[in-house]
N, C-alpha and C positions, 0 to 999 in steps of 0.2 A: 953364517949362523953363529949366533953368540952359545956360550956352553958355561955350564956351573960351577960351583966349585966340584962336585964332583965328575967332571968333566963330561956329562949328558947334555946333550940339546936342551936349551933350553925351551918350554913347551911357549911360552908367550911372547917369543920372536918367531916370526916367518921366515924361511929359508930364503934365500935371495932370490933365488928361481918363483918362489909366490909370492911374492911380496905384491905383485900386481894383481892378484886375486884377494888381496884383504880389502877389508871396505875402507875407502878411503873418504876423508873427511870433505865437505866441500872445496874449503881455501885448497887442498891441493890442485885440483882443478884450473883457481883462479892462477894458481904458482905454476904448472905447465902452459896454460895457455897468453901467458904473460912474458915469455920469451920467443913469441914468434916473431918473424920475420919483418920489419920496419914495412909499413901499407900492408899489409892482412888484412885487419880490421878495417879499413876505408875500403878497400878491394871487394871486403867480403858485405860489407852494409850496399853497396853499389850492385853489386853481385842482386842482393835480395829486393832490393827495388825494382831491378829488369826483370826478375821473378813475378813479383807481385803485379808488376804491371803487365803482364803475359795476360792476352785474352782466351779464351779457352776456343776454337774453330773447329768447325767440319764436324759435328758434333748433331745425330740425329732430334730432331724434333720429338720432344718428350721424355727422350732420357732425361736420367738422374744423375746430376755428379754433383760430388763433393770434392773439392782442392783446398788441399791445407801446404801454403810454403812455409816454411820455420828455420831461420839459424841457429846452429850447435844442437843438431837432433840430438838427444842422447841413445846411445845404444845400449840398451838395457837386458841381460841375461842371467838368468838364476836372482834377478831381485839389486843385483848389483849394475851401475854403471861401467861398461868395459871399453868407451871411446864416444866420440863425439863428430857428427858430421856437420861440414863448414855448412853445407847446406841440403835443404831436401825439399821434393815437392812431391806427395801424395795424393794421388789422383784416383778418386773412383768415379768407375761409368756402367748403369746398369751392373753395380755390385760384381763388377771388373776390376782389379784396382794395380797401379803403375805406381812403383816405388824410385823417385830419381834421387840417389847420391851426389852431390857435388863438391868434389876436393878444389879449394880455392889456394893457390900458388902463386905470389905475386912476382918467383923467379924460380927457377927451375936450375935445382941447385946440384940436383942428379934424378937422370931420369928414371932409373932401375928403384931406387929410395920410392920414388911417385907410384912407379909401377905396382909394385908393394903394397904401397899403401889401399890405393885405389881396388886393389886388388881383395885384401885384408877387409876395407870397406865393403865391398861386396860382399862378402860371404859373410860376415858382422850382421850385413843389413837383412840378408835373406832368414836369420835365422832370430832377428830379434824387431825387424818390422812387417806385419802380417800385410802380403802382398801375393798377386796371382805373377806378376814382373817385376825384376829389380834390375835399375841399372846405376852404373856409376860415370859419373864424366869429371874430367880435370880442366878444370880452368886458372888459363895462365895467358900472360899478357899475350896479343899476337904480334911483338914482337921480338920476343926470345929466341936467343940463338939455340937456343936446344929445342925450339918448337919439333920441327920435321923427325928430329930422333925420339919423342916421344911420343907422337903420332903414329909413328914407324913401329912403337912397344904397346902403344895403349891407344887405339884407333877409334876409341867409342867414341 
């Protein structure tokens, strides 16, 4: 926290600790998510293809649904953006509705970090996408050496 000349807080700087709660401008956005990880973006466009092309099954005669898949959901609370999911598919059936999170990892770089997140994603999503279920899944290449140990932490 920056301070005055008369050594008071200054009231138009955020304390370190909120600074993540101020509103932040678009381009930050584009300047976080522009340091991920070499293949994200091809992983995660790949990702949303096998999504879209998912046919809906086993699904009673007459019902109603709606599915919407969308890349970089925003997670939106008190009016502000507070995170971004790699991917999500919203499902309603007969005014039921299934909320799927999907954390996309193109290497698994610690698994407890994932965990976390995945974790943080869920309860993000339970409280800023209106759903009767929410779930989160991580997807990461099947063959990662740290597959089994994050399976082993995050089984969804």
């Amino acid at each position: 926290m920056t301070t005055s000349a008369s050594n008071l807080p200054d009231p138009l700087v955020a304390a370190p600790d909120q600074q993540s709660f101020m509103p932040r401008p678009p381009s930050a956005f584009h300047d976080q998510a522009y340091r991920r990880l070499t293949g994200h973006d091809r992983m995660q466009q790949e990702f949303l293809e096998f999504l879209r092309s998912q046919k809906i099954t086993d699904i009673a005669a007459g019902a109603i649904v709606h599915r919407r898949v969308e890349g970089e959901l925003p997670l939106v609370r008190r009016g502000q953006i507070v995170g971004f999911v790699d991917a999500a598919v919203i499902t309603t059936i007969n005014l039921t509705t299934f909320a799927e999170f999907f954390e996309i990892k193109p290497k698994i770089e610690t698994v407890y970090g994932i965990v976390r997140q995945a974790k943080a994603i869920l309860e993000l999503g339970k409280t800023c996408v209106p759903a009767d279920f929410h779930f989160c899944h991580v997807v990461v290449p099947h063959d990662d050496p740290l597959l089994s140990d994050l399976r082993a932490e995050w089984p969804h």
